[in-house]
C-alpha positions as CSV (number, residue, x, y, z in Angstrom):
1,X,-55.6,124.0,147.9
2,X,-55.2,120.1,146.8
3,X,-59.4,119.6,148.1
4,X,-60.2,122.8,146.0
5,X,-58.6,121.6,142.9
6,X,-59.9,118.0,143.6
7,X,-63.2,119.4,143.9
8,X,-63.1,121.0,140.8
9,X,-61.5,117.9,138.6
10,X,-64.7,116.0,140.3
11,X,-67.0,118.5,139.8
12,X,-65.5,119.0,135.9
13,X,-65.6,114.8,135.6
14,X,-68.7,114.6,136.4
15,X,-69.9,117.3,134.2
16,X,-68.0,115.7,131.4
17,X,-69.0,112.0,131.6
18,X,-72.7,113.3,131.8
19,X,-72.8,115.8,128.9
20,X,-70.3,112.4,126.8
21,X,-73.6,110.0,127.9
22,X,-76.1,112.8,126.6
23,X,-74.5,112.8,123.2
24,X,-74.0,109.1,123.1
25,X,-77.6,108.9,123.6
26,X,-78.4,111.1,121.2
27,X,-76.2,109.5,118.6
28,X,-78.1,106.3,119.2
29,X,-81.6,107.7,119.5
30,X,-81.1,109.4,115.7
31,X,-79.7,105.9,114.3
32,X,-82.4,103.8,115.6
33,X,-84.8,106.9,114.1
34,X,-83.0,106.5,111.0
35,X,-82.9,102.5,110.6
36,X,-87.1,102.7,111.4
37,X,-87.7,105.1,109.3
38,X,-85.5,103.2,106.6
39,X,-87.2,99.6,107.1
40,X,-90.9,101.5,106.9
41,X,-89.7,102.8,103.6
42,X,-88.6,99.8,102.3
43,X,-91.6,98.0,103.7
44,X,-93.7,100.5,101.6
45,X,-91.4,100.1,98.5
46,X,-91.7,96.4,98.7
47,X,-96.2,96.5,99.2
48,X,-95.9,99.0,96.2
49,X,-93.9,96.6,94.1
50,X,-96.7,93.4,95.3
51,X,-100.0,95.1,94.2
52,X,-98.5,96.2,91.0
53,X,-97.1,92.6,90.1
54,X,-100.2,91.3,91.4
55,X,-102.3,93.7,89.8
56,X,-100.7,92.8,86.3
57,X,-101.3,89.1,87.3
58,X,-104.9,89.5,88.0
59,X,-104.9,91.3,84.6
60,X,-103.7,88.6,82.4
61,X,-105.4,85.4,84.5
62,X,-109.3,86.8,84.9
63,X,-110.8,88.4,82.1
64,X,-114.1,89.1,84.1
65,X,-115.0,92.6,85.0
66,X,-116.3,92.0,88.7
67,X,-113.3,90.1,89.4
68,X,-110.8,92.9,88.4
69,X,-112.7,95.2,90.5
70,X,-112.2,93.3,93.1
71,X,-108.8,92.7,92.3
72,X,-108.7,96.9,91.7
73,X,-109.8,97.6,95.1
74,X,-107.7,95.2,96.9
75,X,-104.9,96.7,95.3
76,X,-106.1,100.0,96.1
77,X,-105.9,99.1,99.7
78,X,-102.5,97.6,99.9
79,X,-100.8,100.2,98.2
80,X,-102.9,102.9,100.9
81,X,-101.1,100.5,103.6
82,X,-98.0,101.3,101.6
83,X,-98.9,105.3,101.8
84,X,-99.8,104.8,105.5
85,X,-95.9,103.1,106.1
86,X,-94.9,106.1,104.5
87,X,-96.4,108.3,106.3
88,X,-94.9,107.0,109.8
89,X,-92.1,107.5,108.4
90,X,-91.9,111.4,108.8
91,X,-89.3,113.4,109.4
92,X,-88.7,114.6,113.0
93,X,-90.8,118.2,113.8
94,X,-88.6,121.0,115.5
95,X,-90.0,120.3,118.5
96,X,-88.9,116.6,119.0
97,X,-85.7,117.3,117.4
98,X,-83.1,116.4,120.7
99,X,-81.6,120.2,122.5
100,X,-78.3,120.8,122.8
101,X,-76.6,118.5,125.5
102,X,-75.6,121.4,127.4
103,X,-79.5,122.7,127.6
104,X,-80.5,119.5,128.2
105,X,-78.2,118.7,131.5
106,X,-79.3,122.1,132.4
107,X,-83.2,122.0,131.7
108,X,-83.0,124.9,129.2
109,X,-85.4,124.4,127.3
110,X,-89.4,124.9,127.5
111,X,-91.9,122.6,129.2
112,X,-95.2,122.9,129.0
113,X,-96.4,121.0,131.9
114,X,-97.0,123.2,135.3
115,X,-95.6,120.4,137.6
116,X,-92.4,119.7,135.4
117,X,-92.1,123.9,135.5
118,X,-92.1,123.8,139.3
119,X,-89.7,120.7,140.0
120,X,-87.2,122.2,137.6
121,X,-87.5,125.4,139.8
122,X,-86.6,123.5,142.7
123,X,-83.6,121.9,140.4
124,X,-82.2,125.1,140.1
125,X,-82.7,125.8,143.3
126,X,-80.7,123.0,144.9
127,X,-78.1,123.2,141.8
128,X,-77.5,126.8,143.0
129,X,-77.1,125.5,146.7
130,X,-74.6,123.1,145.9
131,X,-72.9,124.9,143.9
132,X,-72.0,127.5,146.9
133,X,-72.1,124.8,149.2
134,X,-68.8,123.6,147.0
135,X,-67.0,127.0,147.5
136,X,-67.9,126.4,150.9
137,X,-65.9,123.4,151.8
138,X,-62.0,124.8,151.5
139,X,-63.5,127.6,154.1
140,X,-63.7,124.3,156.4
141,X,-60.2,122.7,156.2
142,X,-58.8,122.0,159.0
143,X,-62.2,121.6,161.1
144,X,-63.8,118.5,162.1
145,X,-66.8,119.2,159.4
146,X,-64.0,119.6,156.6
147,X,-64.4,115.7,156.0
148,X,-68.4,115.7,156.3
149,X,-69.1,118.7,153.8
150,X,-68.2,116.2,151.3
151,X,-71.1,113.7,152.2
152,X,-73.3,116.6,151.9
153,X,-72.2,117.7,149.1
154,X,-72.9,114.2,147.9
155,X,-75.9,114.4,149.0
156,X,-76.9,117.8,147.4
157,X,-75.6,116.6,144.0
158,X,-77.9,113.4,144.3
159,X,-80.5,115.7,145.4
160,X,-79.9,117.7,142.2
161,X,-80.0,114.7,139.8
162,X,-83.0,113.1,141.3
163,X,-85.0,116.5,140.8
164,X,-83.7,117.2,137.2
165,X,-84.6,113.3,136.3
166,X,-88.2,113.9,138.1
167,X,-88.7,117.2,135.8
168,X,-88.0,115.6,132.6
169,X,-90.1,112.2,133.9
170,X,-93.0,114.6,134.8
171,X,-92.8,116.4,131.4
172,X,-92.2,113.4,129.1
173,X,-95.8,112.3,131.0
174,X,-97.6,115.3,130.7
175,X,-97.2,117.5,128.3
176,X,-99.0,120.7,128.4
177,X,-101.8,121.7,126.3
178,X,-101.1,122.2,122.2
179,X,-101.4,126.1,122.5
180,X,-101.6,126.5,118.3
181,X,-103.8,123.3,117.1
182,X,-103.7,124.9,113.9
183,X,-100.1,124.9,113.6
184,X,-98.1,122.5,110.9
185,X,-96.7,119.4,112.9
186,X,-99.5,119.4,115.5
187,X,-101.3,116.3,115.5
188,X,-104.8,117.8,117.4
């Protein structure tokens, strides 16, 4: 009874400490998108600011008409930098907005990529074995392989994370094929 509930306390740790480092992650991923996206903006503000005072200075020191052009179109060209900063600095699309921690631990979510979809298959695959294998072990106390199901269950639950972290690494490197190039947010 004691290995069954220390199972489960390891079993719910572990579950625990992963999903607390997914949100953790998260938290810092949307900061570090928020502080970029704040710097390009005041980048942007800052260019706007420059050809506008240097457009009014050009103004008042050459009188000459093919210098203000010039001045005019190199103005015109900082402030489409400035437009360009801006525009890096959209807001997240639905689809790169992060999952649910919970989905994310568990691969619940779609993946384009045929590879990624068959690794994460073999991911559920060996979660579901270890997961019976762990309501296997209090069948075994008492017997000499009482003490070795928990090396293979080791083994099974690096198994597991080793797959799930190769199906996310396959997916992050090849995403599928845009199936709506049309649609807002796509960048084909």
């Amino acid at each position: 009874m004691a290995s069954q509930i220390t199972v489960v306390i390891a079993a719910a740790t572990t579950t625990a400490v992963s999903l607390l480092g997914f949100v953790i992650q998260d938290q810092l991923a949307r900061r570090s998108r928020r502080e970029r996206r704040k710097m390009l903006f005041e980048d942007a503000s800052r260019q706007v600011a420059f050809a506008t005072e240097w457009w009014k200075a050009m103004e008042l020191v050459s009188p000459q008409p093919d210098e203000l052009a010039e001045a005019k179109a190199r103005s015109l060209a900082w402030l489409d930098e400035a437009s360009t900063l801006r525009a890096g600095a959209r807001q997240l699309t639905v689809a790169e907005r992060p999952h649910l921690p919970l989905s994310r631990v568990l691969l619940i979510y779609r993946f384009e990529s045929r590879p990624a979809k068959v690794i994460r298959l073999c991911f559920y695959l060996a979660l579901a074995w270890t997961i019976l294998s762990v309501f296997t072990i209090p069948s075994d106390r008492g017997t000499s392989y009482f003490v070795s199901d928990f090396g293979v269950l080791a083994m099974y639950i690096v198994l597991v994370l080793l797959l799930r972290a190769w199906a996310v690494t396959v997916e992050k490197r090849h995403p599928g094929p845009v199936r709506n190039p049309a649609a807002p947010g796509s960048d084909s």
